[in-house]
C-alpha positions as CSV (number, residue, x, y, z in Angstrom):
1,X,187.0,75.1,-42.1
2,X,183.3,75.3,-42.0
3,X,181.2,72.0,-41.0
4,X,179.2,70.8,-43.5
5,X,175.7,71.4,-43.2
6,X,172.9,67.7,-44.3
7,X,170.4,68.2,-46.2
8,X,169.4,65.0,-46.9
9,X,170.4,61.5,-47.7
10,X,170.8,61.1,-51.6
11,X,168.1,58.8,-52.9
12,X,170.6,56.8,-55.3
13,X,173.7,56.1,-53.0
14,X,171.9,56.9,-49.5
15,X,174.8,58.8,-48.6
16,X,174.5,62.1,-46.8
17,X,173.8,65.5,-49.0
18,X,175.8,68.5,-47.8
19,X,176.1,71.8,-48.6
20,X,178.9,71.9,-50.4
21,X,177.8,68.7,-52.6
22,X,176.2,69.2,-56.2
23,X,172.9,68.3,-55.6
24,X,169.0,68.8,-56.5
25,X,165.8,68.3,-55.6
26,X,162.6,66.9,-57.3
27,X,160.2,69.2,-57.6
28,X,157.8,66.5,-57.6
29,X,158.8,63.7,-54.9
30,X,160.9,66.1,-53.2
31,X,164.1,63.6,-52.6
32,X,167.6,64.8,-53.1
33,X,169.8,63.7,-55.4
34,X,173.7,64.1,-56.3
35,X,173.8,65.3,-59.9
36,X,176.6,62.5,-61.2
37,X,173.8,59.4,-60.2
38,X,171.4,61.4,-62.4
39,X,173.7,62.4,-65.1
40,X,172.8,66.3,-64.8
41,X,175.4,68.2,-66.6
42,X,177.3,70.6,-64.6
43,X,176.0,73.7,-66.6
44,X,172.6,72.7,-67.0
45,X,173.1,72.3,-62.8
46,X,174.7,76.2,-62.6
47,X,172.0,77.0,-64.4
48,X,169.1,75.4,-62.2
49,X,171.1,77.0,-59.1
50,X,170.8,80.5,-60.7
51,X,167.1,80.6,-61.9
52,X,164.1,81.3,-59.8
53,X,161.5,79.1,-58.5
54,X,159.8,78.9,-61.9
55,X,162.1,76.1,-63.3
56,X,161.7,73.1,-62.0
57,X,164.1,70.0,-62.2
58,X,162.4,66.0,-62.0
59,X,164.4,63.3,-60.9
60,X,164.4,60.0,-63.7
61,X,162.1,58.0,-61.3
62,X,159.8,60.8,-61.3
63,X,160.1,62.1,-65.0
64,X,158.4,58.7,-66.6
65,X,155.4,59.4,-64.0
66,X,155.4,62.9,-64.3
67,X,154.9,61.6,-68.5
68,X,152.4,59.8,-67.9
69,X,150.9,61.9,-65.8
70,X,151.1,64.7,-68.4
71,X,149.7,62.1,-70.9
72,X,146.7,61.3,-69.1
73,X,146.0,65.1,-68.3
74,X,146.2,65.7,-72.1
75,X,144.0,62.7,-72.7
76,X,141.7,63.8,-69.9
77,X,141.5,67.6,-71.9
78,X,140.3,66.2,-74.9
79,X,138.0,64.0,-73.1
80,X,136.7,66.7,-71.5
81,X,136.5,68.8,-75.0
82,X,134.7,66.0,-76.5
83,X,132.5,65.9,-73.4
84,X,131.7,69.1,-73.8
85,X,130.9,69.0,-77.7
86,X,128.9,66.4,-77.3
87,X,126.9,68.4,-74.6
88,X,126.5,71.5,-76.8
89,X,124.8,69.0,-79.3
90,X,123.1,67.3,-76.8
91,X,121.4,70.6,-76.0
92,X,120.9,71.1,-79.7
93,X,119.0,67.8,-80.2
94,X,117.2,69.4,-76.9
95,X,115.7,72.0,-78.6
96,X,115.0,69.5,-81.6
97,X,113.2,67.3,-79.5
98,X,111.2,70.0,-77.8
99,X,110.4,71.3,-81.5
100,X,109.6,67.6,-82.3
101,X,107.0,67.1,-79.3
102,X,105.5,70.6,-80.2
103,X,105.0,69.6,-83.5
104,X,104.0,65.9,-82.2
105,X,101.7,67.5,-79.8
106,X,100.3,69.7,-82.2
107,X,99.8,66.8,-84.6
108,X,97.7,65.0,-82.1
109,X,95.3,67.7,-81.6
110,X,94.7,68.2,-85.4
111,X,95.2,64.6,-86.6
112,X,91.7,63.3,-85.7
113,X,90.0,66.3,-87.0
114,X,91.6,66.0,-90.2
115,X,91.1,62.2,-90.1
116,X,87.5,62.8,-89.6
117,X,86.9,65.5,-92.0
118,X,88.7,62.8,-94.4
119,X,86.5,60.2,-93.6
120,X,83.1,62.5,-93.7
121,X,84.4,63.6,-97.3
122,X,84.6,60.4,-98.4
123,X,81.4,58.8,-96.6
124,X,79.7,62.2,-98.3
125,X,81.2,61.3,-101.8
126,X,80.3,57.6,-101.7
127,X,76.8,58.4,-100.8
128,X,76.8,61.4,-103.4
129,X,77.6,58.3,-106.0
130,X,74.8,56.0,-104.6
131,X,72.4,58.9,-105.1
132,X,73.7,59.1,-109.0
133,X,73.6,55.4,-109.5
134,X,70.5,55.2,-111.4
135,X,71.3,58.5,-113.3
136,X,72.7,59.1,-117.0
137,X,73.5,62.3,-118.9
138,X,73.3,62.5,-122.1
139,X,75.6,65.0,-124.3
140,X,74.2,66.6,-127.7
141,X,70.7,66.8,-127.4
142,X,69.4,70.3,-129.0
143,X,66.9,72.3,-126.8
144,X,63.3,72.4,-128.0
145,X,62.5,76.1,-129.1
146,X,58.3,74.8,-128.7
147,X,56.2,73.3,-126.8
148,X,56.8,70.6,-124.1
149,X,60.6,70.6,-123.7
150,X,60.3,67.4,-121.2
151,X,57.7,65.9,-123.4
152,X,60.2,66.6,-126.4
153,X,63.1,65.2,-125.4
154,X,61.2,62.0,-123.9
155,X,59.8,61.4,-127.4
156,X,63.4,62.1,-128.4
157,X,65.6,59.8,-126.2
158,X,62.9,56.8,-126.7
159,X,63.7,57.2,-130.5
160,X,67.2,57.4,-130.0
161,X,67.2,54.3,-127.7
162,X,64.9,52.4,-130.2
163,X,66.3,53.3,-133.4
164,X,70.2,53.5,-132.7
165,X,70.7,51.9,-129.6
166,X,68.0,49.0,-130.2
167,X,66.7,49.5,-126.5
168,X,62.9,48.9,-126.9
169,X,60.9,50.4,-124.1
170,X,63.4,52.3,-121.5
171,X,62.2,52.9,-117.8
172,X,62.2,56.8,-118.0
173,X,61.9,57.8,-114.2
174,X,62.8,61.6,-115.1
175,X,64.4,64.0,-117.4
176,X,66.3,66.9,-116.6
177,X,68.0,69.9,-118.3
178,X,71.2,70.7,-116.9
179,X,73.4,74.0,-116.9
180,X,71.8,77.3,-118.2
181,X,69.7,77.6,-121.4
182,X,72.4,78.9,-124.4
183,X,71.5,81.2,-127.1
184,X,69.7,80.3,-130.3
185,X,72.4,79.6,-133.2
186,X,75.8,79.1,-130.5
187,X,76.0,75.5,-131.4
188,X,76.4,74.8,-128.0
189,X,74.0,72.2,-126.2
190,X,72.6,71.7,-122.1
191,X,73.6,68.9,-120.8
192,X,70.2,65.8,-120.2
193,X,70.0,64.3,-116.9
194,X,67.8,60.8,-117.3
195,X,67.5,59.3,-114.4
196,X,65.9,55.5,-115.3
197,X,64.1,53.3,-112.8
198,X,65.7,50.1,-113.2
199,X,69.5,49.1,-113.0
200,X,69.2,47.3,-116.5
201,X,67.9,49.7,-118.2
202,X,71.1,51.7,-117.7
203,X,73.4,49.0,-118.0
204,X,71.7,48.8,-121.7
205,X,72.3,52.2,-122.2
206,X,75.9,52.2,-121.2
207,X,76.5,49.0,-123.3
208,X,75.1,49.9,-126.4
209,X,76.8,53.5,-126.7
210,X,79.3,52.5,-128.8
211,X,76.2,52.4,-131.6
212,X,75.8,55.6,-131.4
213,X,79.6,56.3,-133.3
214,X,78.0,54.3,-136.4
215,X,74.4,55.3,-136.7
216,X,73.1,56.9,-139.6
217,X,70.3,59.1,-138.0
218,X,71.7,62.5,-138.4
219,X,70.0,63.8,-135.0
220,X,71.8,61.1,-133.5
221,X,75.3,61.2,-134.5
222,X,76.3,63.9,-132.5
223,X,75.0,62.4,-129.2
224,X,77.2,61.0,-126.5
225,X,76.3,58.9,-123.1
226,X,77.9,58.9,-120.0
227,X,77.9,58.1,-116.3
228,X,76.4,61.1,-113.2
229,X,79.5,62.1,-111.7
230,X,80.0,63.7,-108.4
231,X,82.3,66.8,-108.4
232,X,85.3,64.4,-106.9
233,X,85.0,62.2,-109.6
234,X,85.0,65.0,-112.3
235,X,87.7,66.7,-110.7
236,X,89.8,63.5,-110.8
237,X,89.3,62.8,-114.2
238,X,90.0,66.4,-115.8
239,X,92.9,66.1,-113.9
240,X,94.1,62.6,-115.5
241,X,92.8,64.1,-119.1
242,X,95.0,66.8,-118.5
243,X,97.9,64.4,-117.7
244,X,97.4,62.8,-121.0
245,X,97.1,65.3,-122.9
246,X,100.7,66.6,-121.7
247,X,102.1,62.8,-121.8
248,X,100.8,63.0,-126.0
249,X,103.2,66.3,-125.9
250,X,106.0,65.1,-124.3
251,X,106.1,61.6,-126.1
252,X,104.3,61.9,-129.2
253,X,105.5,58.8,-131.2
254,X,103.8,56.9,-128.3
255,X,100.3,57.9,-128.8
């Protein structure tokens, strides 16, 4: 009879493994084990005895590591695949950020200029409505045909102002035609620009206007007063007539 040949000392009853003993080893502590201690079924141990080095058996002590070993791998993987989203839109918000400080840089090399053009524009248009302060036009006037036209209308905007306005003696500084000269029978009339010399003269000008609706002088009735706008203003109030106009469209029972 052949001696029997250790090969370890079983890890559950310490008693020598031999050769002829049905036995296994962990593939992951490497201690040796008799089969009936870890309740390996005899088939399931031909089979382990018959297959190659790819299948591997765990003892029990080792199989609840090995679990939570496998666990925490797992756990680490989709760490590591969040890690790695969250880089890919790290560099993302990157390139975002680099767009941002391009734009940000490019922003602080046009910003003043616009800023300053903004504030020469509106210095400009404040001092264009200083200029036009003392200044009134005057809507309706018909253009002389003969003679003096500035001598004309100065006898005519005296009599208006005395006779429908009941403004006696007007500081008249200067009068002005505006616009180009239209032709004889259009019914169209040039715009007067009177520029007076004193600040209540014009405040009596633009406070008795409203006569003008009620005045029985034919030559008058067709007149109209208003302020010396600069093109800003002008431009700001076309576009709020224009904005009421469409607002009397859209909601007529309101107007």
């Amino acid at each position: 009879m052949a001696p029997k040949v250790t090969k370890n000392i079983c890890n559950n009853c310490n008693k020598d493994v031999v050769s002829n003993d049905r036995d296994l080893s962990c593939s992951i502590c490497d201690k040796w084990f008799h089969i009936k201690y870890e309740r390996v079924p005899v088939t399931d141990y031909d089979f382990l005895q018959k297959s190659d080095d790819s299948i591997h058996w765990v003892c029990k002590g080792c199989k609840g590591t090995s679990q939570k070993i496998c666990k925490m791998l797992t756990l680490m993987h989709t760490r590591q695949d969040k890690i790695e989203t969250e880089v890919v839109g790290l560099k993302h918000c990157n390139k975002r950020m680099n767009s941002v400080d391009k734009n940000v840089s490019q922003l602080n090399e046009i910003l003043p200029k616009m800023v300053s053009q903004q504030i020469s524009q509106i210095i400009d248009d404040k001092s264009e409505q200083e200029k036009r302060e003392a200044n009134v036009i005057i809507f309706g006037i018909s253009v002389t045909e003969e003679g003096d036209s500035k001598v004309k209308d100065t006898e005519f905007i005296q009599g208006l102002c005395s006779d429908s306005l009941g403004i006696d003696n007007i500081a008249i500084d200067e009068i002005t035609r505006l616009d180009a000269k239209p032709k004889k029978g259009s019914g169209k009339f040039r715009l007067t620009k009177l520029v007076v010399k004193d600040n209540t003269s014009r405040n009596n000008l633009f406070c008795n206007a409203y006569k003008l609706k009620d005045t029985k002088i034919g030559a008058h009735k067709k007149i109209g007063i208003g302020r010396d706008l600069t093109k800003k203003q002008r431009e700001i109030n076309n576009a709020l007539r224009i904005e009421l106009g469409q607002m009397k469209k859209d909601f007529p029972h309101r107007s």
